[in-house]
N, C-alpha and C positions, 0 to 999 in steps of 0.2 A: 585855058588861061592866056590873055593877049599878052603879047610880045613885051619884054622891057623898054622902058620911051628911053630913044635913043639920047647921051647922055652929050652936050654940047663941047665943041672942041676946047675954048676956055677952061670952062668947068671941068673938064677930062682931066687937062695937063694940072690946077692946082689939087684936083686928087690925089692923082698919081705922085705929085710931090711932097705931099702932104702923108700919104703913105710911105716913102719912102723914107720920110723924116723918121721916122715913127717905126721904122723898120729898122734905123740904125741903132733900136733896140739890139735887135737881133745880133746885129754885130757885134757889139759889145758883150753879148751874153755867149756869144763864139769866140769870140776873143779870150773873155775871162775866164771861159771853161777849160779850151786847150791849150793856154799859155800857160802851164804846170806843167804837161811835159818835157819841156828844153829845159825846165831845172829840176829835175827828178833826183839826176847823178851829183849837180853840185848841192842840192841841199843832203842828199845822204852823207855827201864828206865834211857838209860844215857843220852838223850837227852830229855826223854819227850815229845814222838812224839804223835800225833793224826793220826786217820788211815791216813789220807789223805795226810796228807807230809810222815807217813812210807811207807804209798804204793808211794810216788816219788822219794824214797830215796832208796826202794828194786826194782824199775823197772827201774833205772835210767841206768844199765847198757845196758838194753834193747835200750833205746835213743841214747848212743853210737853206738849200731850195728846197728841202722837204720843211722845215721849219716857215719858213717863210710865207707856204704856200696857204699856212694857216692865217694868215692875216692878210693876206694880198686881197683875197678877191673881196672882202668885205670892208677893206679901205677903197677898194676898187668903186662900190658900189657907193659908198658914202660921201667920198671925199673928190668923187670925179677920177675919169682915166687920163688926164692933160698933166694932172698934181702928180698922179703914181707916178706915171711916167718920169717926171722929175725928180722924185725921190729915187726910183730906182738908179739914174745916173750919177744919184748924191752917194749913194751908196754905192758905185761901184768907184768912186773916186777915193773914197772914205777906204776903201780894201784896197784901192792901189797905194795908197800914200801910206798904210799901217804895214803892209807888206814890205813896203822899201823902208822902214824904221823897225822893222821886227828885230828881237835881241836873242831869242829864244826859238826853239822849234814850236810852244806852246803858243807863246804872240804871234808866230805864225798863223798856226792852227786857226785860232781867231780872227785874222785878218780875212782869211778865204773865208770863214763862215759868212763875213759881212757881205760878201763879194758873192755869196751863194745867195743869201738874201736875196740881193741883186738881180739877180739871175733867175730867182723866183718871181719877181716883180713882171720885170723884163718878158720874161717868158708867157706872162699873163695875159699882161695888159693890151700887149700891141696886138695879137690877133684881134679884141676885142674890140680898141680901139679902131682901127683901120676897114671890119666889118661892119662896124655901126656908120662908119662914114663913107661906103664905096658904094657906086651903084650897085644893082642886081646884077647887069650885066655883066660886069667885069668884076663883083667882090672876089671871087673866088681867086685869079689871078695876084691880085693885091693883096690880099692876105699872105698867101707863100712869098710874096717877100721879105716876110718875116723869116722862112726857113731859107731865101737868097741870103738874107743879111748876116743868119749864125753860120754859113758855110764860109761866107766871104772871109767873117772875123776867126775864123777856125784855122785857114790858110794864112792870113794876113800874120796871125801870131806864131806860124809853122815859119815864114820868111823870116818877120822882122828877131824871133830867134837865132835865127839862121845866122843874120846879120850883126846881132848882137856878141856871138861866138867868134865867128869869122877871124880866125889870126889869134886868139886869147888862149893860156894856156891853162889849163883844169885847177891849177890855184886862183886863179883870177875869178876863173868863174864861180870855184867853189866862195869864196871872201866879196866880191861884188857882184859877177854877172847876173848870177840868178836875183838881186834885189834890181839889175836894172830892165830885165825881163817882167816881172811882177808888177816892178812900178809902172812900167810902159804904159797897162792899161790904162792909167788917168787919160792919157791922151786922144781916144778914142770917145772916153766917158765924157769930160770937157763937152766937145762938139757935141754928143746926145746932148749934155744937159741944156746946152747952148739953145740948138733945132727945140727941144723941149718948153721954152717959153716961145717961141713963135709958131707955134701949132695951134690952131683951134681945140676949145674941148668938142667931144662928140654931142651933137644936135639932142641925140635921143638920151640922152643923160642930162641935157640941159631941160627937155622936157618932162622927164620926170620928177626934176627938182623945180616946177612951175614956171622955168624961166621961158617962156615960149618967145619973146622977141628977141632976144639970140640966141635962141635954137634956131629962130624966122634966118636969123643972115646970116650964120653959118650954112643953111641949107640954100642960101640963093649964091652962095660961093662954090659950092659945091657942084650945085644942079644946075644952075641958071633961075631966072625970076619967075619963069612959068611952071617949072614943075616944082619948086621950093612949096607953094602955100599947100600943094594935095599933097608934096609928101611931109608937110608937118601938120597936116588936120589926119591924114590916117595913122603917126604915129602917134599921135594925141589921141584919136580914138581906140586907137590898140593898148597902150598903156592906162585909159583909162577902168578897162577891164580888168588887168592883173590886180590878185589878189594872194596874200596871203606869205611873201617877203620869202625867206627860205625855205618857210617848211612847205612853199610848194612841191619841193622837193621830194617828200616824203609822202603827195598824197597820190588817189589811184589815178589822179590826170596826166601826173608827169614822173610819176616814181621808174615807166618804164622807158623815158625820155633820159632818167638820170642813169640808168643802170647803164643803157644802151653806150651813152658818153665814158662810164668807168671800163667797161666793157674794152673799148676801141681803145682807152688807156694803157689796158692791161697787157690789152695786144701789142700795141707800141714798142712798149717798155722788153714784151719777151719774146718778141718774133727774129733774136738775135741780133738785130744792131751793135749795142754793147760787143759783146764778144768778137764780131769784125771790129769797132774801132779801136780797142784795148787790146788785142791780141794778134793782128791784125802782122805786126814783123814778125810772130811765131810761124803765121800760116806762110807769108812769103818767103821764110826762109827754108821752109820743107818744099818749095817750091823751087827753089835752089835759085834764088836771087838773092840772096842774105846778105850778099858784100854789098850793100848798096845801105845808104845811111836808115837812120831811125825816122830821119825828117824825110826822105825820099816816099820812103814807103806811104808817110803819111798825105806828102802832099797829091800822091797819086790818087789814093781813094777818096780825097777831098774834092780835087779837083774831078773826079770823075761824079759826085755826088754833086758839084755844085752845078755840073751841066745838066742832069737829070732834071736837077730841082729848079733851075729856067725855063726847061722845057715842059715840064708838068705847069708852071706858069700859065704855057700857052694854050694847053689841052683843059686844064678843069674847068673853065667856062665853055667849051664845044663839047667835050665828050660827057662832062658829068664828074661829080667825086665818088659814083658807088662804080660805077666800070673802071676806074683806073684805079680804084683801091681793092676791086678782083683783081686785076691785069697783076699788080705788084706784089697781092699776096701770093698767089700760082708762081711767080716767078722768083721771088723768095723763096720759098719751100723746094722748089725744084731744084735752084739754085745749090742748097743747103746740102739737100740730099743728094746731089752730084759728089759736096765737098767731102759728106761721108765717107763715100765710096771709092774715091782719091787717095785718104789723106791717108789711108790705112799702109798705101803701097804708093807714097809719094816720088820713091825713083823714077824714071821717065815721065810721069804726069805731071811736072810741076808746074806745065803754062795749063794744063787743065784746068789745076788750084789756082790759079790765079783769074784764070778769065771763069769761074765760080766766083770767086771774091768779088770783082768788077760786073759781074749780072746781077749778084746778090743788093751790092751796094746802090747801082743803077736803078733798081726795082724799088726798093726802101725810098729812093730820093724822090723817084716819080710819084710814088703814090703813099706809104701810110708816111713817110718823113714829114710831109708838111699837110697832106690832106685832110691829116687827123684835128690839125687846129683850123683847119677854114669847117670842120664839118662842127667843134665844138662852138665855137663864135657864134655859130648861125643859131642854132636847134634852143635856146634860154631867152627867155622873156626879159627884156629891159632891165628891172627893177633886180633881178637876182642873175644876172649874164654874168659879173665878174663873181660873185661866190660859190656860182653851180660851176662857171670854167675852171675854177681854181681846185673847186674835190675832183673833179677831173684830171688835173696835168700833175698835183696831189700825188694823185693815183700813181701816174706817168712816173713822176722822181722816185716813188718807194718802187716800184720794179723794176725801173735801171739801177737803183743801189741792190736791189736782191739779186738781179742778174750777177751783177759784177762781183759781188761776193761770190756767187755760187758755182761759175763756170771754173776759176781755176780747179775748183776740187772735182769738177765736172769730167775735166777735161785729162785727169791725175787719175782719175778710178775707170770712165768711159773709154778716154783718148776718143777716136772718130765718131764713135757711136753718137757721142756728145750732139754731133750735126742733125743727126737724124732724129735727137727728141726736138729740137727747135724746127727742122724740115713740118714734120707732124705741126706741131703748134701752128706753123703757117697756113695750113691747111684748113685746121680748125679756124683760123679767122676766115678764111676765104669762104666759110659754109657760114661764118653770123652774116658776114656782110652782105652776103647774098640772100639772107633769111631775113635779117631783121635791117641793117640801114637803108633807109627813104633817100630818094633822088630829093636835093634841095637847089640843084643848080637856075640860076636863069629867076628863082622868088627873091620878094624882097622878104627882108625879117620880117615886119610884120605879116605875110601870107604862110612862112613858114611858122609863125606863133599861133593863127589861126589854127592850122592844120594840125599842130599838135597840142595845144593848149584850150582854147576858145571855142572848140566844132562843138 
């Protein structure tokens, strides 16, 4: 296969910018997910919650993104990725303003659902969006700016908490602060929505909806004038062939295209992420740093995931996404299984447990944290990309919600052992990916639709 045509310096930098816009998805969708916990404690006192309606009221946003997930990718596919885009920062605006008016723990509940919507939109669309428009050469890179962008707003919401408390004393916060924590997010959302009407839609979405002379100048802004018209006559000859809307899904050509994608879902969701970001000051504290804040803890492992996840930026267009997403399962699982064998006799080991936590989290960031959505972007035909991604990441929110249900009781009956069934799980992914996921690095989509669709 000859080399990718190298992508001109103009055209490079409005990519890149244009991905970036489009990634402050991401942010937002990082933003809105971790800005619940600096108000955990002041909503239990304003409302008076028992764990069990606070854990339905701080996962409730979760519920939206499994809901959500059912209508995204096929608004996605209908109505164009430039529009969701937009809705989605309508609606994370819509959850921050309903949250700062909330009266109830109930209109609460509901505000974050909308804001989980969100978040399902969000979570969709920008990979989607950002692979259909990046070159070969560099997609891989620009996509995990989507998983830059949820680390950043993950941290950003850990600080601008921070700063919100700062001096305030536990009445205050419980009767205002936590509504000006919540509400915060409009601020972030704005700007998306903002960036949102000044983004091009995706070329190969305009093509499939016949519009072929802007899909033409979108792609000579993109690529330049010379390789704009070969790459919208081969994505016009690629989408010509697709056939048969979603239930390609279901037939023998791509059903093991679809599985492969739930698969990598599934992995995601239970190769223990969750349980390091939710539990995460338990383990640090048998580590014997526990005097140190809630927000400390956090922004360590954030911060240490967010450096991972720039650096895997740099490596998934040179090395590949199937070698660095072996590299991070093995080092996951070992990771894990180190922590087992720790946590049982955490006296003297406690920088053990901890540089376990910080390999474990490093390895996730590098490789299945965000490789997972450049490998699902790529591998779906045009015409069904955003409702095949969507039963995919689908997938992804129903096993981070069963996760997280499942470990406290995990963790209550097992204690360490706990480590050692997700250790195993790791492992088991490092033997699909190595069995069944295809090198896609360096092809354009349509060669990767070829190969799996059209041979």
């Amino acid at each position: 296969m000859p080399a990718p045509a190298p992508v001109p310096p103009v055209s490079r930098t409005y990519v890149v910018l244009v991905s970036m816009a489009a990634a402050c998805g991401g942010l937002v969708f990082g933003y809105d997910t971790a800005v619940i916990s600096g108000a955990v404690e002041p909503l239990r006192a304003r409302f008076g919650l028992d764990p069990f309606h606070l854990g339905v009221l701080v996962s409730s946003a979760l519920i939206g993104c499994i809901g959500g997930m059912f209508v995204a990718g096929a608004l996605t596919d209908w109505i164009g990725r430039r529009k969701v885009i937009a809705i989605s920062a309508l609606l994370f605006m819509a959850s921050a303003l309903a949250c700062y008016v909330s009266r109830s723990a109930v209109e609460l509940t509901w505000a974050r659902v909308i804001g989980g919507v969100g978040v399902a939109f969000a979570s969709l669309v920008a990979p989607v969006y950002i692979a259909e428009l990046a070159p070969a050469s560099i997609r891989g890179g620009l996509v995990l700016l989507n998983q830059v962008g949820i680390l950043v707003g993950m941290d950003l919401s850990y600080l601008v908490n921070a700063w919100i408390g700062h001096g305030r004393d536990n009445s205050w916060l419980a009767d205002a602060g936590w509504r000006v924590m919540l509400g915060a997010v409009g601020v972030p959302a704005l700007i998306y929505f903002i960036l949102s009407l000044l983004i091009p839609e995706s070329p190969r979405w305009l093509i499939k909806q016949g519009r072929h002379d802007s899909a033409l100048g979108v792609l000579r802004r993109l690529h330049g004038d010379r390789q704009a018209e070969a790459e919208a006559a081969e994505i016009i000859g690629t989408v010509a062939q697709e056939q048969g809307g979603i239930r390609e899904l279901f037939q023998d050509g791509s059903r093991a295209v679809m599985l492969m994608a739930i698969a990598l879902a599934i992995f995601q969701a239970i190769t223990g992420i969750n349980i390091i970001m939710y539990y995460a000051p338990t383990i640090f504290m048998s580590a014997g740093i526990g005097t140190g804040s809630a927000l400390g803890h956090s922004v360590i492992i954030g911060t240490v995931m967010l450096f991972f996840t720039v650096a895997s930026t740099q490596l998934v267009d040179r090395l590949g996404r199937r070698p660095i997403m072996l590299f991070a399962a093995a080092g996951m699982g070992t990771s894990l299984g180190l922590m087992g064998a720790f946590f049982a006799d955490s006296s003297g080991s406690g920088w053990k447990l901890l540089v376990c936590v910080l390999t474990y989290v490093s390895s996730f960031a590098i490789g299945m944290g965000g490789i997972f959505f450049v490998v699902i972007s790529e591998i779906f035909p045009t015409r069904i990309r955003g409702a095949a991604t969507s039963v995919a990441v689908g997938v992804l929110w129903c096993g981070n919600y069963v996760v997280s249900l499942a470990f406290p009781v995990m963790l209550a009956t097992m204690k360490g052992n706990s480590f050692y069934v997700f250790s195993v799980i790791c492992f088991v992914c490092f033997a699909f990916v190595w069995r069944f996921v295809p090198e896609t690095k360096g092809k354009t989509l349509e060669e990767i639709e070829h190969q799996f669709y059209l041979h």
